[in-house]
C-alpha positions as CSV (number, residue, x, y, z in Angstrom):
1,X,-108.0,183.6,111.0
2,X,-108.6,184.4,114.4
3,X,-105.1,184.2,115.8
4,X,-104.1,187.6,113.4
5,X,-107.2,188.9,113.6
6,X,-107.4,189.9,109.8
7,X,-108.1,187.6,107.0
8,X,-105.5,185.5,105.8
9,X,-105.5,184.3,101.9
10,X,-103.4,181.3,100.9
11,X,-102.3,180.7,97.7
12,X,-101.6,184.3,96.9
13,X,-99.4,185.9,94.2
14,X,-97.3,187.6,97.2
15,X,-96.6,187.7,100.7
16,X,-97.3,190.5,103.1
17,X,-98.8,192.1,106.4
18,X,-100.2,195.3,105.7
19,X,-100.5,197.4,109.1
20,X,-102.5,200.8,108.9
21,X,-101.0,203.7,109.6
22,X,-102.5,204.6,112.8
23,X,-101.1,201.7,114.3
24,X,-97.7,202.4,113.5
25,X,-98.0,205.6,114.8
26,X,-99.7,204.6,117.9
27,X,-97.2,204.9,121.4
28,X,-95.9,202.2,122.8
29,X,-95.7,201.1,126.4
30,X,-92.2,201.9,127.6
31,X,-92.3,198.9,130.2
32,X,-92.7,195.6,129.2
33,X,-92.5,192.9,132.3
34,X,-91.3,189.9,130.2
35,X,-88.9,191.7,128.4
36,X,-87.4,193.5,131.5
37,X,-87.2,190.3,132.5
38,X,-85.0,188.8,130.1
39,X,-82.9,191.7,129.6
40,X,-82.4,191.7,133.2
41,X,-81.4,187.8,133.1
42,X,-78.9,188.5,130.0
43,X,-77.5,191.1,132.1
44,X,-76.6,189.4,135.2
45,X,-75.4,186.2,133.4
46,X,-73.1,189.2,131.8
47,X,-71.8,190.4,135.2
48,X,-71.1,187.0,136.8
49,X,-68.9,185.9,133.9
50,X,-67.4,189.1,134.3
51,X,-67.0,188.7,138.2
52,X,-66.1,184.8,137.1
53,X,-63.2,186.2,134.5
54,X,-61.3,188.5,137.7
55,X,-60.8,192.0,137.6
56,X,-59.7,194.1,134.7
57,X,-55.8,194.1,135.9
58,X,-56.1,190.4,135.9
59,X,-57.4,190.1,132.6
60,X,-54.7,192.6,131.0
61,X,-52.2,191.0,133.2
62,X,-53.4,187.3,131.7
63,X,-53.1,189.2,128.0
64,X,-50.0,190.3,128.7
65,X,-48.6,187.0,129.4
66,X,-49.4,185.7,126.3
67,X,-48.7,189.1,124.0
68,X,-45.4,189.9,122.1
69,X,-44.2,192.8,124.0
70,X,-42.0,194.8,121.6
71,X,-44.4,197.2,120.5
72,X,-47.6,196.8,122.6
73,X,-50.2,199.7,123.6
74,X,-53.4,199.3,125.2
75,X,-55.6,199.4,122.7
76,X,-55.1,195.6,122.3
77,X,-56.0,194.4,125.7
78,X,-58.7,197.1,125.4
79,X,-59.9,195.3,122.4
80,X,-59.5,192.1,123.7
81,X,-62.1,192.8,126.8
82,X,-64.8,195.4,124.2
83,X,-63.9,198.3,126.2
84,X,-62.2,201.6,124.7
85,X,-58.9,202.9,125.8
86,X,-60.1,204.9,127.8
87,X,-62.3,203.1,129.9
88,X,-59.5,200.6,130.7
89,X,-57.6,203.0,132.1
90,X,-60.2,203.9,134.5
91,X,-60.9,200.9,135.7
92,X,-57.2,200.3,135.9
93,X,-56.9,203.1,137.8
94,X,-59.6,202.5,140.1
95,X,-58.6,199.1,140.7
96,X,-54.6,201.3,141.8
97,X,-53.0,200.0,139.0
98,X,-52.3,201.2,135.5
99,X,-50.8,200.1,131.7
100,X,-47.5,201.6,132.5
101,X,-47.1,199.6,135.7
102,X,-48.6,196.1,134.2
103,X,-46.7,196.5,131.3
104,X,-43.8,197.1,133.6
105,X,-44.3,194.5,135.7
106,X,-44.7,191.7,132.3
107,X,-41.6,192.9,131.0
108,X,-39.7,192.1,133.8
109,X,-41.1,188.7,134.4
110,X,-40.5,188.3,130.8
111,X,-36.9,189.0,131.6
112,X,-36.5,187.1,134.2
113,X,-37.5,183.9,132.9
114,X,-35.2,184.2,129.8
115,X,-32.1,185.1,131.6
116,X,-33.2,182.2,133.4
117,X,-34.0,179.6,131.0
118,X,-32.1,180.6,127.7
119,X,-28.7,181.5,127.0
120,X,-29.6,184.2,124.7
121,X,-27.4,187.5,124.8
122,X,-29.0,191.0,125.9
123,X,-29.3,192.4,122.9
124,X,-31.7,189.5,121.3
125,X,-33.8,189.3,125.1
126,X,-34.3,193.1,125.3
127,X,-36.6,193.3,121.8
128,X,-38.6,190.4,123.5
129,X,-39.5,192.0,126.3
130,X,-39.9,195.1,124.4
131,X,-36.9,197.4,125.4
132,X,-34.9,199.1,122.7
133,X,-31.4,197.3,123.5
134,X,-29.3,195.7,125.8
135,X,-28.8,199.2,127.4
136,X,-32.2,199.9,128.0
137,X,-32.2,196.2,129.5
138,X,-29.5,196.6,131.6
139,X,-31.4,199.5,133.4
140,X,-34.4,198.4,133.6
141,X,-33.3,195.4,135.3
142,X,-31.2,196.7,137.5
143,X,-34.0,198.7,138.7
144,X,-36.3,195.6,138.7
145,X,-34.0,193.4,140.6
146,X,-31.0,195.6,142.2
147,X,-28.2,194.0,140.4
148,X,-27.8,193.6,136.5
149,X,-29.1,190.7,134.2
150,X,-25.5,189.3,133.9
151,X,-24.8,188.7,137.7
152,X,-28.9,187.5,137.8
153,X,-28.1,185.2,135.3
154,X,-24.9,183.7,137.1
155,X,-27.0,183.5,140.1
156,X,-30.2,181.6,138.7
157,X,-28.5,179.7,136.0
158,X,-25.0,178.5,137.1
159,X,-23.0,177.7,134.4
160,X,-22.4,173.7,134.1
161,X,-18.6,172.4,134.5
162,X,-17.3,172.1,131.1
């Protein structure tokens, strides 16, 4: 047939393309136009969901939100947007953030909203926001907020009259 330019034999006991030697071994153009173009295509419509999704701290911030924070690293975030540890941490960094500080920043608003929407004691809030106790919750808070979780629970969430 003319479109393969060999002949073509129907009906046969097998299927295959033979392909001489030579022509496997034969060097290929490195540039091809059409396929430049659709890699370049694939490659924008890449970046502007990307640009569309908000900035790496965004994304990890968004993760966080939904994330149990007892015993979280970033290598799930990382994960989560196919980029190693490492990497994240670069981009965190150039964007001036980091893990520490967004992890830092979630727990707290974690902590905030219980103390401000549950009655449960220290001790059962600080594993949920992933703190080792309701010392290590007291602290943290305090340096979050300036006063301890008690009085900023008293403060957002006035007991009712009895």
């Amino acid at each position: 047939m003319r479109f393969f330019g060999c002949p073509v034999t129907f009906d046969a006991p097998g299927n295959s393309i033979t392909v001489a030697d030579a022509d496997l071994d034969r060097r290929r153009s490195l540039y091809d136009p059409a396929l430049n173009a659709l890699h370049r295509a694939y490659a924008d419509r890449l970046l502007q969901q990307l640009a569309a999704a908000g900035t790496v701290a965004e994304r990890v911030r968004q993760w966080l939100e939904r994330a149990p924070l007892g015993d979280v690293g970033p290598e799930g975030p990382a994960r989560q947007l196919n980029l190693s540890v490492r990497t994240l941490r670069r981009a965190l960094h150039t964007e001036g953030t980091s893990w520490r500080a967004l992890l830092d920043t979630a727990r707290h608003g974690r902590a905030r909203r219980l103390l401000e929407t549950t009655a449960l004691p220290l001790d059962r809030i600080a594993p949920l926001v992933g703190l080792s106790g309701a010392t290590a919750l007291v602290r943290a808070f305090t340096r979050w907020e300036g006063m301890p979780p008690g009085a900023y629970r008293s403060r957002y969430r006035p007991e009712s009259p009895g």
